[in-house]
C-alpha positions as CSV (number, residue, x, y, z in Angstrom):
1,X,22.7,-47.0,-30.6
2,X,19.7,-48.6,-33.0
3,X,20.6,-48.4,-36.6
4,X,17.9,-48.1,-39.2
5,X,18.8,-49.5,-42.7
6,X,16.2,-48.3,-45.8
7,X,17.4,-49.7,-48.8
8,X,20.1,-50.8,-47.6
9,X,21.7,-47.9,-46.5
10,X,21.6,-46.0,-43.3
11,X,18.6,-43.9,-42.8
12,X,18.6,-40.1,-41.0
13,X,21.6,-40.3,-39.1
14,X,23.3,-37.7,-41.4
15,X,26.4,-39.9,-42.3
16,X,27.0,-41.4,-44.9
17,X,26.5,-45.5,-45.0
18,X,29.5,-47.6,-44.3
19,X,32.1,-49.2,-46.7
20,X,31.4,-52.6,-46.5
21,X,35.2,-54.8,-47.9
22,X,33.1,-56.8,-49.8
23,X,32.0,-53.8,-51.2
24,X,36.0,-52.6,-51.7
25,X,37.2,-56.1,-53.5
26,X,34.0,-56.6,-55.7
27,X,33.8,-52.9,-56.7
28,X,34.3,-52.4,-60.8
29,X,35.0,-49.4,-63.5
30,X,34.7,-48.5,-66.7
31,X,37.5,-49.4,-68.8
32,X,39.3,-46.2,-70.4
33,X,41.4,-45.3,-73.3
34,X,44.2,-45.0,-71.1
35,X,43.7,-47.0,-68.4
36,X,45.2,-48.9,-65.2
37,X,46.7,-52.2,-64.6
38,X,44.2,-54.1,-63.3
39,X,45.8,-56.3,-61.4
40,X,47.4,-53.3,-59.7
41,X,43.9,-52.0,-59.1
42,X,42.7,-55.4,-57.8
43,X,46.2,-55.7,-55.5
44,X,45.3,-52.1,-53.6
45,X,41.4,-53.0,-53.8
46,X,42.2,-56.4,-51.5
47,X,44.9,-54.1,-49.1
48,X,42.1,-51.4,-48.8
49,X,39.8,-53.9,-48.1
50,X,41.7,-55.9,-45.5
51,X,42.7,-52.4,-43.8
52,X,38.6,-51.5,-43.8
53,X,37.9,-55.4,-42.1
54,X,40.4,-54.6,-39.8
55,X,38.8,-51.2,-38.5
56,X,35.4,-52.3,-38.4
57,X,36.5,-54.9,-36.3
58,X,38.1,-52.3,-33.5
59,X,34.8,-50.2,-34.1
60,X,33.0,-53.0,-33.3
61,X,35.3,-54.1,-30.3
62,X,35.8,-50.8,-28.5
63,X,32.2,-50.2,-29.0
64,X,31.5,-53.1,-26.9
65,X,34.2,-51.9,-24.6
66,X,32.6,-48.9,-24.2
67,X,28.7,-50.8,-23.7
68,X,30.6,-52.7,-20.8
69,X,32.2,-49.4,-19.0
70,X,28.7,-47.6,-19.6
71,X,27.2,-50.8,-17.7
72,X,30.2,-50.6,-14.7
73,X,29.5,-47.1,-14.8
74,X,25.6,-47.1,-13.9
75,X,26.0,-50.0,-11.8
76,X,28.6,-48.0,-9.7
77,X,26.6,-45.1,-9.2
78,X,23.7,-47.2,-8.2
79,X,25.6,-48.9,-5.2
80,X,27.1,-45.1,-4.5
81,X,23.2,-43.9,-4.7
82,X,22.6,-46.3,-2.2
83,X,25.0,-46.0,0.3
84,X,24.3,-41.9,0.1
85,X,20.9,-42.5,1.0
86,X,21.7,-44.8,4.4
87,X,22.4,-42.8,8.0
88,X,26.2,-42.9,7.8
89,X,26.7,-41.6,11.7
90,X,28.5,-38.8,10.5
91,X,30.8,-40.7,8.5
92,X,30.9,-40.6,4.8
C-alpha cells in the first residue's frame, strides 16, 4: 500500500498519522502550578516509546509477511491456472 505524506503527515487515508518514538521521548509541556515529576514523566515517555519501537517493528515485519504469502498466493494460483487449462484425460 503507497503512502502519501503532505506535510509530513499522512494524507486522505482517513487515519490519523503515526506516532513516531522520537516523537514520544522528545515530546514537551507546559509547566504547571502543580505539576509532575519530570523525571517520572521522562521514565514513562522512554517505556512508551520503546513499547511504540517495538510495534512498528512487528507492523513492519508481518506486513512483509503478509507481501510474501500474497506473492505465494498469486504464484500458486498461476501454476493451478495452468494446469486447469491442459487436457487432463479425465483426471484432475
Amino acid at each position: 500500500m503507497a503512502q502519501v505524506y503532505r506535510s509530513g503527515q499522512l494524507y486522505g487515508t482517513g487515519r490519523p498519522a503515526r506516532l513516531t518514538p522520537h516523537e514520544v521521548r522528545t515530546r514537551t509541556f507546559d509547566p504547571r502550578r502543580r505539576g509532575v515529576d519530570p523525571e517520572q514523566v521522562r521514565e514513562f515517555q522512554a517505556r512508551v516509546a520503546d513499547e511504540l519501537n517495538d510495534l512498528h517493528q512487528q507492523v513492519r515485519m508481518l506486513s512483509q509477511e503478509n507481501d510474501r504469502l500474497k506473492r505465494a498466493l498469486r504464484d500458486w494460483q498461476a501454476m493451478h491456472a495452468r494446469e486447469c487449462r491442459r487436457p487432463n484425460d479425465g483426471h484432475w
